[in-house]
N, C-alpha and C positions, 0 to 999 in steps of 0.2 A: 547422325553422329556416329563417327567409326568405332569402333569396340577401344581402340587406346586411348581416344577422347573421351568415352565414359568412363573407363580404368582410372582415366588423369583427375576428371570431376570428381570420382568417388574418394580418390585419395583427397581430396582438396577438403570436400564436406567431412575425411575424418579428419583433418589435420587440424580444422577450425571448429570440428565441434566435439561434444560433451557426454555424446550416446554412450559412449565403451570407456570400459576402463582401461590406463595405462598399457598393461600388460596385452590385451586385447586387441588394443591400434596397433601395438607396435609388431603384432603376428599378422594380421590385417594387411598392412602396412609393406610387411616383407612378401608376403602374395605376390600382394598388388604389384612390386616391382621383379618378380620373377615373373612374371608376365608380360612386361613392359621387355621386359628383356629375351622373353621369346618371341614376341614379334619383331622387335629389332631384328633378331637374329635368320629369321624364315628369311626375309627380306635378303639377305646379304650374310653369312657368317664370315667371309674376308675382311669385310667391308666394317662391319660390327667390331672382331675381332682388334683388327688394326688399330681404329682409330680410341677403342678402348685402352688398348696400351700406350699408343701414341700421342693422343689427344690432338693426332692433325687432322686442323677443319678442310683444308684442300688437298685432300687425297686423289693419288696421283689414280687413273683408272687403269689397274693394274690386266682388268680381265681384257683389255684390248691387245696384250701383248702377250701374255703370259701361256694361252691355248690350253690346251689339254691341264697344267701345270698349277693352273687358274684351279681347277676344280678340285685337285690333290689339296693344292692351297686349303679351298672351303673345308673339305674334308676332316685337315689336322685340325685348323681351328674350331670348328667342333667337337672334336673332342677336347678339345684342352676350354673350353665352354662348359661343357658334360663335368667337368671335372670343379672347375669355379668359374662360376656364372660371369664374374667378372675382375678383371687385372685385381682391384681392390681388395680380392675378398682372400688374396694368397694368405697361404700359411703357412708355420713352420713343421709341419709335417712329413706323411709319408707320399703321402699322392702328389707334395710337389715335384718329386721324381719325374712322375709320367708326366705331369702337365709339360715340363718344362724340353721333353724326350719330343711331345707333339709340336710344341711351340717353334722345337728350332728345324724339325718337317719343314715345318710352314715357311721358315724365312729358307730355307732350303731350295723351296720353290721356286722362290725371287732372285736367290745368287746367282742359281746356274743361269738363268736367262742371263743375268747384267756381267756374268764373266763370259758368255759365250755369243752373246746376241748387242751385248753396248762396249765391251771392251776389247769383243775380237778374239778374244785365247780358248787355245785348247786346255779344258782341266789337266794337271797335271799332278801328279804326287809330291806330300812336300815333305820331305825327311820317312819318319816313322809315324805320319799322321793320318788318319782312316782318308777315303773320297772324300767324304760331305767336309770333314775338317781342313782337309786341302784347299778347296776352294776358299773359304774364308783367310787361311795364306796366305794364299796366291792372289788375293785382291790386296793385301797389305805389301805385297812387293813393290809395285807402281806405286807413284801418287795419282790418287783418282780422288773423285768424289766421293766414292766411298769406303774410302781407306777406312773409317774412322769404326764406322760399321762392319767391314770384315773386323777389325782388332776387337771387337768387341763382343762378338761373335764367337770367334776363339777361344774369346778366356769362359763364355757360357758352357761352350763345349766341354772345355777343361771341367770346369762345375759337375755338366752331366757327368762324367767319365768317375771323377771323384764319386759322386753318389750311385754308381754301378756295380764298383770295388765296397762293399762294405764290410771287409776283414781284417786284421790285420795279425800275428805274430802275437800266441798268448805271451804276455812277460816272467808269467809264473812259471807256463808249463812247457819248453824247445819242444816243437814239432808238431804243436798244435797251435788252432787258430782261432780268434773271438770275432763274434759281431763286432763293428767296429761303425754306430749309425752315425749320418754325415752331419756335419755344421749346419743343419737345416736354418736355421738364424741369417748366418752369414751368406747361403745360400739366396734366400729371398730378398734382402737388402741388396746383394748383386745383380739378381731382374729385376728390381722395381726401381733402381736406380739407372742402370745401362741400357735394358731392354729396349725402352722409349726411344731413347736416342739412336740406339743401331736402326732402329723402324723411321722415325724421323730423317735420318741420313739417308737410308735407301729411297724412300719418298720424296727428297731433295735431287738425290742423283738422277732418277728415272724422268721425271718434272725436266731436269735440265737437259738431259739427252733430247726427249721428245718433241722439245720447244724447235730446237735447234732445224 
């Protein structure tokens, strides 16, 4: 029996039995799945990463394309793992800052390939918006497969950038400035509702290309 099939068993004999109390299973219990969740993760953190956000069962196998890119990829997603174990567990905090700074690393990884490697184009600068946010642009220009996933992309961007800036114009005192912390609320209801789907699109896109 492999060590997560005993993890699995153990959880099982607590969830059906009577030994511990309440409070006790339920610390038991959260262990037991931070562990589950690091072996997952040894295995693959792209691969782990991804489909935790996305919940796609046919992921596309990114490391066959991606080279060097691939591995950057693992990287970010590691850390924004390090940070919360798992898409679910976001919060409206301070650290969703960085989580969400590593997250779009990671799809960062995937654009430049699918603008440079399935679409053909040179990155180019788009108005007054950094590199990495150009790209996501500049796949919104064309209709492609993944329009939908650049435009959404974008506006996470914007997200970051907004929670970067946290100052604003004291009202009381001209010329001085206050903290000014971000919508963190509004912030995490915009990943957990968008994020999946820009990850599901480019997995849709890549999938179509490769078949072909």
């Amino acid at each position: 029996m492999s060590y997560l099939d005993s993890l699995l068993e153990i959880e099982n004999k607590i969830v059906q039995g009577n030994e511990l109390e309440i409070n006790e299973r339920v610390i038991v219990i959260s262990l037991i799945e931070e562990e589950k969740i690091k072996i997952k993760c040894s295995e693959d953190t792209f691969v782990y990463f991804y489909t935790d956000i996305s919940g796609v069962q046919d992921l596309f196998d990114y490391s066959n394309v991606l080279g060097d890119d691939y591995k950057a990829a693992q990287d970010h997603a590691g850390v924004c793992i390090s940070i919360y174990s798992n898409f679910l567990a976001l919060d409206e905090g301070v650290k969703l800052a960085s989580w969400l700074q590593s997250a779009i690393k990671f799809v960062d990884c995937i654009v430049l390939h699918y603008l440079q490697d399935i679409l053909k184009e040179v990155p180019t600068p788009q108005g007054d918006a950094g590199k990495e946010r150009s790209r996501y642009i500049q796949i919104t220009k064309n209709a492609n497969k993944a329009e939908k996933a650049g435009r959404i992309m974008n506006n996470l961007y914007g997200e970051r950038n907004k929670m970067e800036h946290t100052t604003k114009p004291d009202p009381d005192k001209p010329g001085r400035h206050i903290l000014h912390p971000p919508n963190y609320r509004r912030v995490k209801r915009n990943i957990r509702n968008r994020l999946p789907e820009a990850l599901e699109n480019f997995n849709d896109a890549f999938k179509e290309f490769y078949a072909t």
